[in-house]
N, C-alpha and C positions, 0 to 999 in steps of 0.2 A: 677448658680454658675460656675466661670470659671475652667476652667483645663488646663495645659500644659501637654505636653507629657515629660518622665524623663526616666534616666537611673537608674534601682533600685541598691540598696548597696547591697552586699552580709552580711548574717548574721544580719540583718533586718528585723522585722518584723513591717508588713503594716497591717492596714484593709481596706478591703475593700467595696464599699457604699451598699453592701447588712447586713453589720458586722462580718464578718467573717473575721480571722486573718489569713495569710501566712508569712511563712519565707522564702526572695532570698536566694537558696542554691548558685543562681552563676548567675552573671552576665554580658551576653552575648552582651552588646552592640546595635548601633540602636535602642533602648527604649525595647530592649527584654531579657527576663529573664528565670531562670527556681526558681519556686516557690512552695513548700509544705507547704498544708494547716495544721494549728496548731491545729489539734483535735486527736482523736486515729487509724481516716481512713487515712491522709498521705497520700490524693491523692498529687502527683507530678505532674508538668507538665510544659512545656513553655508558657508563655505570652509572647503574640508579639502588638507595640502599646500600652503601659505600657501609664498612665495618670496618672496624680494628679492632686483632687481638692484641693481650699484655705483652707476646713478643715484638708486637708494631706491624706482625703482616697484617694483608687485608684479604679482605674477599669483598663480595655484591650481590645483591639479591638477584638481577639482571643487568641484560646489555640489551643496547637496541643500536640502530645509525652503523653498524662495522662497514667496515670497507679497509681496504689495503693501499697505505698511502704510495704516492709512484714518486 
């Protein structure tokens, strides 16, 4: 399945190809974002190398900044 690389929208939520839903709280530009995952842990973190497949999930090359929002 192909993928391009993208810059995410803020206040969007993606899944990604494992199923897991994140929301861009803010988007940084060069395909990189800062995203929190949609569950009650609210890990946050940057993705850098942000993709899209033709179905619309995404993946990332890396994360860096995690932490667990309280």
């Amino acid at each position: 399945m192909d993928r391009h690389y993208f810059n995410p929208t803020p206040d969007t939520i993606y899944t990604n190809k494992g199923g897991s839903s994140y929301i861009c709280l803010e988007a940084e530009g060069h395909f990189r974002a800062k995203f929190q995952r949609v569950s009650k842990y609210k890990w946050t973190f940057v993705a850098h190398g942000c993709q899209m497949y033709e179905d619309g999930t995404i993946e990332w090359d890396s994360s860096t900044s995690g932490y667990f929002e309280e």
